[in-house]
Each structure stands twice: as C-alpha cells, then as structure tokens.
C-alpha positions as CSV (number, residue, x, y, z in Angstrom):
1,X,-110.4,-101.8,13.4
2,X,-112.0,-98.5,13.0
3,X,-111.1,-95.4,15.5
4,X,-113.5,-93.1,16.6
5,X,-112.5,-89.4,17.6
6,X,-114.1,-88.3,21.4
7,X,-115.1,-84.4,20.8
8,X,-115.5,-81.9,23.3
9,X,-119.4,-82.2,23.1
10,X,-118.5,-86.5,23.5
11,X,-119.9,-86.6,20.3
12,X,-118.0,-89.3,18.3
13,X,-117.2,-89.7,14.8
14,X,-114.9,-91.7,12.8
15,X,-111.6,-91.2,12.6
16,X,-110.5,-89.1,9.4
17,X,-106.6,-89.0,8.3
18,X,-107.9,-86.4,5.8
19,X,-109.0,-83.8,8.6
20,X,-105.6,-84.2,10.2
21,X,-103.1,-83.9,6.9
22,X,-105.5,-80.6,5.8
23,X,-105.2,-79.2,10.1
24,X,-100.8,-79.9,9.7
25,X,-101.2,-77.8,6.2
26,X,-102.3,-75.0,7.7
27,X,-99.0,-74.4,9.8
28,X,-96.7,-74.4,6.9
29,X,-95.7,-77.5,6.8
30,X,-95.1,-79.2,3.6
31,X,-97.8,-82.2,2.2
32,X,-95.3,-84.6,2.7
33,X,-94.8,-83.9,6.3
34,X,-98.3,-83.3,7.0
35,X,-99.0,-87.0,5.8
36,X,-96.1,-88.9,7.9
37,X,-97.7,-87.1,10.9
38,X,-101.2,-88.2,10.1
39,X,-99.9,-91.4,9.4
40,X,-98.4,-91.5,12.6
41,X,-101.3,-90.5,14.5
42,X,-103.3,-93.0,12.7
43,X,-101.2,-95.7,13.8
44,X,-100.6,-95.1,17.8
45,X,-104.7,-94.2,18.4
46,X,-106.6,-97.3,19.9
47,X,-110.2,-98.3,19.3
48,X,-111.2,-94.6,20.2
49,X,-109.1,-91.1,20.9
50,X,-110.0,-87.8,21.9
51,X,-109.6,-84.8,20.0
52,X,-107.3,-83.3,22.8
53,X,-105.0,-86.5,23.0
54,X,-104.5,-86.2,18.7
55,X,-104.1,-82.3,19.0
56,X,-101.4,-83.5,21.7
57,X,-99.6,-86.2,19.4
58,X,-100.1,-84.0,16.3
59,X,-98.3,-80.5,18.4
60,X,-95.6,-83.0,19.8
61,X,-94.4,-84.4,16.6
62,X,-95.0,-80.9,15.1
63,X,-92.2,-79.7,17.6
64,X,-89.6,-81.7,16.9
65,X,-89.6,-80.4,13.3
66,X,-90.1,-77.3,13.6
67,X,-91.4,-75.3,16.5
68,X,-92.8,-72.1,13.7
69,X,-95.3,-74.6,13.0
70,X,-96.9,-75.3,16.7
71,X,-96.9,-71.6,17.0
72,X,-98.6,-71.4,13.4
73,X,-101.0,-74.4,14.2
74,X,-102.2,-72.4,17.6
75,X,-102.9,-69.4,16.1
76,X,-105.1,-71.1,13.5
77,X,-107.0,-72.4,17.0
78,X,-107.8,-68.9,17.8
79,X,-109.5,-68.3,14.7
80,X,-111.4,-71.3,15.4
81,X,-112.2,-70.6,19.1
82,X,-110.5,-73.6,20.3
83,X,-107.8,-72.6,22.7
C-alpha cells in the first residue's frame, strides 16, 4: 500500500522514508537512530498522513531519546519558515 503525505498547500506526494531519516540527521542524532524512527513512522501512517501528524510522531519519539534533539530539530524549522 503506498502512503501519501498531506502538505500544508493539500498538495500530496508520496511518502519518502528518505526525507524523514535526512530531517532526524539534522538534530544530531546518529544514522542509526534516525532510521529506526523513520522506520517507525513508516509503519504506524495509513493510506495517507499529514505532514503535521509525521512532524508530531517524528518530535515524540525524538523526545524520549533525547530532548537536545527536539530542540535542535525546531530550530532547523525556523530556518525553514515552518514553525
């Protein structure tokens, strides 16, 4: 079954475990880490998923490693313009 991310605009577009694992790099956290997440995420989404509700699951699990990297991860938002 293939997922399709929601954006903002409600564009959609396919779901890409790749854009998640390289978003989790940027905090710090380690490839390994960044993949178990992704892999996570990958595996609770239905048939489609917004971009807030993966942001959500992706700062959640984030947390209960290591709270430096949620703070890391929204500060890379404000570069983007997204918070």
């Amino acid at each position: 079954m293939a997922t399709n991310v929601v954006k903002k605009s409600g564009e959609k577009e396919p779901f890409e475990h790749k854009k998640i694992v390289d978003s989790i790099l940027t905090t710090g956290a380690p490839p390994d880490v960044a993949a178990q997440i992704a892999d996570e995420v990958e595996e609770a989404v239905e048939e489609e998923v917004s971009t807030e509700q993966i942001r959500n699951m992706v700062l959640q699990k984030l947390g209960n490693i290591k709270q430096e990297w949620v703070d890391s991860w929204k500060e890379y938002e404000k570069t983007k313009g997204e918070e």
